[in-house]
Backbone as JSON, one array per atom type, in Angstrom:
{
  "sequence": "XXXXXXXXXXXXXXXXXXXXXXXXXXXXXXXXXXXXXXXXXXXXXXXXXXXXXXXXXXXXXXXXXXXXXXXXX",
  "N": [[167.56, -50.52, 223.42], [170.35, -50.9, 221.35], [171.54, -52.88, 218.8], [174.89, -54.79, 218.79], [177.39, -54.18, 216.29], [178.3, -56.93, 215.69], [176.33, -58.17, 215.89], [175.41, -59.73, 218.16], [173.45, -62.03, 219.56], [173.71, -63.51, 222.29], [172.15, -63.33, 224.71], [169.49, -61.75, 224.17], [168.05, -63.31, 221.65], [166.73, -66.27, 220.65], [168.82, -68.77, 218.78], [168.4, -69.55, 215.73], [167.3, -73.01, 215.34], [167.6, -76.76, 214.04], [164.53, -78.21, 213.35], [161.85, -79.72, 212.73], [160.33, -78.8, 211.06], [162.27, -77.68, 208.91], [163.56, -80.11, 208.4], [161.38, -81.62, 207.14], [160.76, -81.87, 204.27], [163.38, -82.66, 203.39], [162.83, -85.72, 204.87], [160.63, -86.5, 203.61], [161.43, -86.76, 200.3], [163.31, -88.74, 201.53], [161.4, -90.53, 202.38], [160.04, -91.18, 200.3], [161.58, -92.04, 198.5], [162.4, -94.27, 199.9], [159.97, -95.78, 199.34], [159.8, -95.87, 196.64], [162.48, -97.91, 196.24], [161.4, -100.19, 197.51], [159.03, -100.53, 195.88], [160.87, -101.11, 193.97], [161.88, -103.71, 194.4], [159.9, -105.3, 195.59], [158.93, -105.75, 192.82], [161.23, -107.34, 191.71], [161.52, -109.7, 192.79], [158.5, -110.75, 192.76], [158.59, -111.58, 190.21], [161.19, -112.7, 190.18], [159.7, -114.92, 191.92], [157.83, -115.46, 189.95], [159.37, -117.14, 188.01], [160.05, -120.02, 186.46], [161.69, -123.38, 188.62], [165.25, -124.13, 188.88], [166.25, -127.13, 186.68], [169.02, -128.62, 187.96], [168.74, -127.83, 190.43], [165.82, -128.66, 191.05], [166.28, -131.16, 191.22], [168.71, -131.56, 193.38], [166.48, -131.1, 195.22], [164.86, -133.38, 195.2], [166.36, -135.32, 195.94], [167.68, -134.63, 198.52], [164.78, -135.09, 199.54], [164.51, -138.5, 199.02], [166.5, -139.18, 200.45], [165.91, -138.29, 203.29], [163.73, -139.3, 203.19], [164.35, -142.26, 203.22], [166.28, -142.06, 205.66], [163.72, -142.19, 207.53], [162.74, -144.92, 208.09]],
  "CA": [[168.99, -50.63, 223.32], [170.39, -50.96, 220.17], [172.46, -54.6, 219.03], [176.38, -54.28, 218.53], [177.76, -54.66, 214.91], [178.9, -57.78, 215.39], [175.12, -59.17, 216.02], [175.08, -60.37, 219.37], [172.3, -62.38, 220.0], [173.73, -64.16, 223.27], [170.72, -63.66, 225.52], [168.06, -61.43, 223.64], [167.51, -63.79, 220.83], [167.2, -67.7, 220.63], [169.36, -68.69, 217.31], [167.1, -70.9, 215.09], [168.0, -74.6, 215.31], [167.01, -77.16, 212.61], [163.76, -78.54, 213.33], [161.06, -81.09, 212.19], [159.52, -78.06, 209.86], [163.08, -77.9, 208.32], [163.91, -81.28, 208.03], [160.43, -82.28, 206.35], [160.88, -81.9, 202.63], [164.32, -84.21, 203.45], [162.09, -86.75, 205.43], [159.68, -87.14, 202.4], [162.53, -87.27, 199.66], [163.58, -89.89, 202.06], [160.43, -91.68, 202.56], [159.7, -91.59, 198.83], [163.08, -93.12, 197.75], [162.33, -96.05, 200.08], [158.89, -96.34, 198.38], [160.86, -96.38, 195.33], [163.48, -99.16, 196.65], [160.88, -101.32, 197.77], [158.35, -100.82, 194.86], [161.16, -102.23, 192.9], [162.08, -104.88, 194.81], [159.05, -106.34, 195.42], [158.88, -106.22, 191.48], [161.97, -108.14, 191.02], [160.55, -110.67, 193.92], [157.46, -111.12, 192.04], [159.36, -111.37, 188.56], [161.67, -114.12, 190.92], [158.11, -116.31, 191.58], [157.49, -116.08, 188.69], [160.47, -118.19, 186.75], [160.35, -121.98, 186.92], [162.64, -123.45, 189.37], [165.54, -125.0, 187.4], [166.57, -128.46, 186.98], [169.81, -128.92, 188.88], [167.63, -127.27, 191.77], [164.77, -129.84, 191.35], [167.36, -132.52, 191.53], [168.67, -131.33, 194.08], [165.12, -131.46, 196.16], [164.18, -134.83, 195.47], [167.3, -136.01, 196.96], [167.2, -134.71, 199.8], [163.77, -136.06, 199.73], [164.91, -139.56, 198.69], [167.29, -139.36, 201.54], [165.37, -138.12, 204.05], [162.77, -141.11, 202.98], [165.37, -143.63, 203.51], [166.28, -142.28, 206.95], [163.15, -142.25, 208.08], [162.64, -146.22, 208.38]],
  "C": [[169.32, -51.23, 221.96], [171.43, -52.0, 219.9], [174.13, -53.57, 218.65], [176.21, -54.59, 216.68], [177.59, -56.06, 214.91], [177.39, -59.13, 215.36], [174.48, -60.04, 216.97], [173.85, -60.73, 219.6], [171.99, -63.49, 221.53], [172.89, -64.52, 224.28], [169.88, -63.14, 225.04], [167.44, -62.35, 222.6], [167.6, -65.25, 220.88], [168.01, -67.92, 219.15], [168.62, -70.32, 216.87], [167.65, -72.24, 215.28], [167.13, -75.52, 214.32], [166.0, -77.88, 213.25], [162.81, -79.35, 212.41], [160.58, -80.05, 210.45], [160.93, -77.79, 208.36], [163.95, -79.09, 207.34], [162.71, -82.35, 206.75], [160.71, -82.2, 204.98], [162.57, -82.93, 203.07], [163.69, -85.65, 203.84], [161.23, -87.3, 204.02], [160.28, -87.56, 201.54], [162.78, -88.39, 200.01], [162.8, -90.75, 201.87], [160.18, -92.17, 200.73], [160.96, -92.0, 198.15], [162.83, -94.1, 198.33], [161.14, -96.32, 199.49], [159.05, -96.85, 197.11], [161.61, -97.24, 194.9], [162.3, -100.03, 196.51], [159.88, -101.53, 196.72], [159.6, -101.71, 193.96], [161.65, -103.72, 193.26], [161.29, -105.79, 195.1], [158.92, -106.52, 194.11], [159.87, -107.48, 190.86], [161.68, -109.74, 192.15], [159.85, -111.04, 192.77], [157.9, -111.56, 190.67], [160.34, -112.87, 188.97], [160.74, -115.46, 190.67], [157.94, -117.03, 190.61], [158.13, -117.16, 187.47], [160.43, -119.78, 187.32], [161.72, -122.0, 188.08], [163.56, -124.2, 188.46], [166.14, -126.46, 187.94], [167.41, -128.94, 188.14], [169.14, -128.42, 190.67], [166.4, -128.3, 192.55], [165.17, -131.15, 191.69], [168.08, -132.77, 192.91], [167.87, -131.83, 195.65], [164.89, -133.01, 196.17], [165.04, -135.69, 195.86], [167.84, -135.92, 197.71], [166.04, -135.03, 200.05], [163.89, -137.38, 200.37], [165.65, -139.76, 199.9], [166.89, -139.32, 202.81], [164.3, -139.41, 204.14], [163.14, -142.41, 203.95], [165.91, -143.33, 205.43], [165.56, -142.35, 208.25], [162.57, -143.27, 208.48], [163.08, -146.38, 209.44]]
}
């Protein structure tokens, strides 16, 4: 039996749907942009570590130290 013009595929044919084999090359793109994110963020992390802490910061610490000291008598 031969299809209509119009292409009917209502019950002889399933109509494709998007699937894992479709979606893969987006999934990887994906995955490899967050590899990308997080490679640089652990860089700027590590690059963080790495800078002295600064004064008003250290000042900071040792008095809440100092304080903590004192209320611990």
């Amino acid at each position: 039996m031969a299809r209509s013009a119009t292409g009917d595929r209502s019950q002889s044919q399933p109509v494709a749907t998007t699937g894992v084999q479709s979606s893969s090359p987006r999934r990887s793109a994906q995955v490899e942009a967050q590899d990308r994110i997080i490679a640089g963020l652990r860089a700027m992390w590590a690059d963080l570590l790495a800078r002295p802490v600064p004064a008003h910061l250290l000042h900071l610490v040792r008095e809440f130290e100092r304080k903590g000291a004192d209320n611990d008598c």
